[in-house]
VOGU-370916 format. One line per field, with one value per residue: residue in three letters; x, y, z of N, C-alpha, C in turn; chain; residue number from 1. Coordinates in Angstrom, 2 decimals, always signed. Layout:
code [ALA,...]
n.px [X,...]
n.py [Y,...]
n.pz [Z,...]
ca.px [X,...]
ca.py [Y,...]
ca.pz [Z,...]
c.px [X,...]
c.py [Y,...]
c.pz [Z,...]
unit [A,...]
pos [NUM,...]
REM end
This chain:
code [UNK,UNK,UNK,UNK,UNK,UNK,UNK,UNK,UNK,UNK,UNK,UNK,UNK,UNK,UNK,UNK,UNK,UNK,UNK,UNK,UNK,UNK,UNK,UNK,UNK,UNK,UNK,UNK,UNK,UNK,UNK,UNK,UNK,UNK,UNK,UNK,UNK,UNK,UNK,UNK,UNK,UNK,UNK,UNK,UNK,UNK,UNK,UNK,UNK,UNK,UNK,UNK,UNK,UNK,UNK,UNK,UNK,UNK,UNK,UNK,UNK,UNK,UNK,UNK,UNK,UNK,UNK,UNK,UNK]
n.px [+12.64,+12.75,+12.30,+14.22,+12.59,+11.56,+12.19,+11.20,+9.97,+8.54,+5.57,+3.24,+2.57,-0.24,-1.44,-2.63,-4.72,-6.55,-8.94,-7.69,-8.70,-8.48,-5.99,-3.19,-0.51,+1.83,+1.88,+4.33,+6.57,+5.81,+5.01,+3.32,+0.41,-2.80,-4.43,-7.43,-10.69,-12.48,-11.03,-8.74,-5.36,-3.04,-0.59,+2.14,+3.05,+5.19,+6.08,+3.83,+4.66,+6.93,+5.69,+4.39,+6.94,+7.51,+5.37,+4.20,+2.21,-0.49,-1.01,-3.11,-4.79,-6.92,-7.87,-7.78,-8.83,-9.74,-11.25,-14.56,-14.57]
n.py [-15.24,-12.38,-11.21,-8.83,-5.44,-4.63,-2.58,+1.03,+1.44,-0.61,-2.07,-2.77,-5.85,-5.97,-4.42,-5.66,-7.20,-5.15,-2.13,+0.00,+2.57,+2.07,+2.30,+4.31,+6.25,+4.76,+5.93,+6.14,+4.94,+5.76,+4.01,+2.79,+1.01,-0.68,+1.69,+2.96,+1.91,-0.98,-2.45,-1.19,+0.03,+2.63,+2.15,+0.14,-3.23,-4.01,-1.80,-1.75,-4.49,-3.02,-1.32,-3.50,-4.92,-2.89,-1.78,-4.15,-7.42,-7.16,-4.25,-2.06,-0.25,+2.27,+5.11,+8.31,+10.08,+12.48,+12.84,+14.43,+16.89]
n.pz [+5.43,+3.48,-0.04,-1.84,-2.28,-5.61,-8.58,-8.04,-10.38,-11.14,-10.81,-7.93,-6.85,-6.31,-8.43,-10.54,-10.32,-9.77,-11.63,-13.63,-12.57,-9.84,-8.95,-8.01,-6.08,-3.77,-0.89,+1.02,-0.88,-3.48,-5.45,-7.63,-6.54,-5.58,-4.59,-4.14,-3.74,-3.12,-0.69,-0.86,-0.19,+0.99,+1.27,-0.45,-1.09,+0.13,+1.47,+3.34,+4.64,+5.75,+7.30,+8.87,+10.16,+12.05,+13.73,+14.60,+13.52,+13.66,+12.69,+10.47,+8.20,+8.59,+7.93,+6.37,+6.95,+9.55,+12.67,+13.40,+15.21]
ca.px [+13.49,+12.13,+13.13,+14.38,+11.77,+11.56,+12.83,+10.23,+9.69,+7.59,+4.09,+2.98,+1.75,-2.35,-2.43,-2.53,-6.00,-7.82,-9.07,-6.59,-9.29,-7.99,-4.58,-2.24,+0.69,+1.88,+1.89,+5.67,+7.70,+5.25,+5.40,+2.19,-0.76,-4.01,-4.95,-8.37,-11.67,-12.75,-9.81,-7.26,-4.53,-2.09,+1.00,+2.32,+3.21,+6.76,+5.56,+3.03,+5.17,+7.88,+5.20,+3.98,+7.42,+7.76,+4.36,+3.76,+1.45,-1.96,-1.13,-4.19,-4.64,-8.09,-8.41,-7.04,-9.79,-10.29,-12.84,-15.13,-14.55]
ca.py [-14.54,-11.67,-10.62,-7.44,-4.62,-4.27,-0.65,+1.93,+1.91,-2.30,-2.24,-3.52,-6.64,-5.61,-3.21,-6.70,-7.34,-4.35,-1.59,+1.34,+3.68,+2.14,+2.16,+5.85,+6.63,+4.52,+7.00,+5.17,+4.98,+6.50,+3.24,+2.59,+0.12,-0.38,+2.82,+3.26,+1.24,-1.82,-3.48,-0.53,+0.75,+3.59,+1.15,-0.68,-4.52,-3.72,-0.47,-2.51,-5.40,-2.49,-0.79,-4.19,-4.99,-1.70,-2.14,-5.51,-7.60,-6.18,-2.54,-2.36,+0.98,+2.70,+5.88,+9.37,+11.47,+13.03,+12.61,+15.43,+17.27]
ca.pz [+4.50,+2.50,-0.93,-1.55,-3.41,-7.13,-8.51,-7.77,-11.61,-11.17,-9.53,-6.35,-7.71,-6.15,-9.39,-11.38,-10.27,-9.77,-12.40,-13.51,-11.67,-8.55,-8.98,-7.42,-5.73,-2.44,+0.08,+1.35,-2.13,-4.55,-6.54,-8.17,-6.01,-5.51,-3.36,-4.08,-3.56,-1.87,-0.22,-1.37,+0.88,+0.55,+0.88,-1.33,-0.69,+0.74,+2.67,+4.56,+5.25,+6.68,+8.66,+10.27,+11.11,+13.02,+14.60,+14.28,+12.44,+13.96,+12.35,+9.63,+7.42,+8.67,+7.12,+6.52,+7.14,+11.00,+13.39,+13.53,+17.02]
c.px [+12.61,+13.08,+12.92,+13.15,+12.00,+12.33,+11.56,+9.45,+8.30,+7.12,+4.45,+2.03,-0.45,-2.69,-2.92,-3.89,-7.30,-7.88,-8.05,-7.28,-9.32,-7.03,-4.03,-1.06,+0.99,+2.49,+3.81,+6.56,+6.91,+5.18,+3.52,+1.28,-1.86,-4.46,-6.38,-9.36,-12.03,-11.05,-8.51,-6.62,-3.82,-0.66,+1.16,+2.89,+4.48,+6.37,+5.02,+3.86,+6.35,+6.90,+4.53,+4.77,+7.90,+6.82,+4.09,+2.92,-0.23,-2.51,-2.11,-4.24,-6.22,-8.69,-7.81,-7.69,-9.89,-11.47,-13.29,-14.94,-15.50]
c.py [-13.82,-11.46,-9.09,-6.50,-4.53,-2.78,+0.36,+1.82,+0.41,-1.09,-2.82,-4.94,-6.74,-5.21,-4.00,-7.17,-6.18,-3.25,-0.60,+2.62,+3.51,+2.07,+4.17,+5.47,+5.53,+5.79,+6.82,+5.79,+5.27,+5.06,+2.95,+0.90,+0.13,+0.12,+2.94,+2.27,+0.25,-2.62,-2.26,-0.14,+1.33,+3.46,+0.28,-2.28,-4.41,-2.36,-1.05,-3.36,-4.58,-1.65,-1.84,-4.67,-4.27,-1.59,-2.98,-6.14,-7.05,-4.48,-3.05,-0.67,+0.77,+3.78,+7.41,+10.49,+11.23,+12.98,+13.91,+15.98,+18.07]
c.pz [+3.47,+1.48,-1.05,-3.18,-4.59,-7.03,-8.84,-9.51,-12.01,-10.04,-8.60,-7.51,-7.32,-7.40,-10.50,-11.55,-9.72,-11.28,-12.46,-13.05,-9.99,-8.40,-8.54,-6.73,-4.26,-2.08,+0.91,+0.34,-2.78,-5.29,-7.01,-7.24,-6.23,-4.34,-3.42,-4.37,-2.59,-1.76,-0.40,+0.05,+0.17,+0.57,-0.03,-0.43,+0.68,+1.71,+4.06,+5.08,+5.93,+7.96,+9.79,+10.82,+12.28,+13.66,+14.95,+13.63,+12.47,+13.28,+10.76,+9.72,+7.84,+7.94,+7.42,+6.72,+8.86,+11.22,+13.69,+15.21,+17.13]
unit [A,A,A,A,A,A,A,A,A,A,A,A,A,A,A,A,A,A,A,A,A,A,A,A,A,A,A,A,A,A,A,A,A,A,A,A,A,A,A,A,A,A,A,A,A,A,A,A,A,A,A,A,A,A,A,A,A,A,A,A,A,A,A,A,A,A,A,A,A]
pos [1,2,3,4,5,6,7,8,9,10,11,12,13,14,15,16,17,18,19,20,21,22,23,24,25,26,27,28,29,30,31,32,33,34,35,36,37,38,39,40,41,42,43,44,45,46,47,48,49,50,51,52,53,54,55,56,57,58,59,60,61,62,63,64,65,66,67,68,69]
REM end
């Protein structure tokens, strides 16, 4: 049983322990995370936990830049 998301206007609770120069936008709901540095992703808590039940739990955020062709 999950609980249901905060209102876009509450953090992701990550932004609690990192610096406010790693904190931006989730890429999902815009709600404020920790997007940038070591460990960051571009979802927020609730993003991720909807994209690993639509992939499953193996789906892991790699990176948004293209491979050079």
């Amino acid at each position: 049983m999950t609980s249901s998301p905060p209102p876009l206007s509450e953090p992701d609770p990550s932004t609690f322990t990192c610096s406010t120069s790693q904190v931006g936008p989730c890429s999902g709901c815009h709600r404020h995370t920790h997007k940038y540095g070591h460990g960051g992703l571009p979802l927020c808590h609730w993003c991720m936990a909807t994209a690993q039940a639509n992939w499953g739990n193996t789906v892991r955020f790699t990176g948004t830049r293209t491979p050079a062709v």
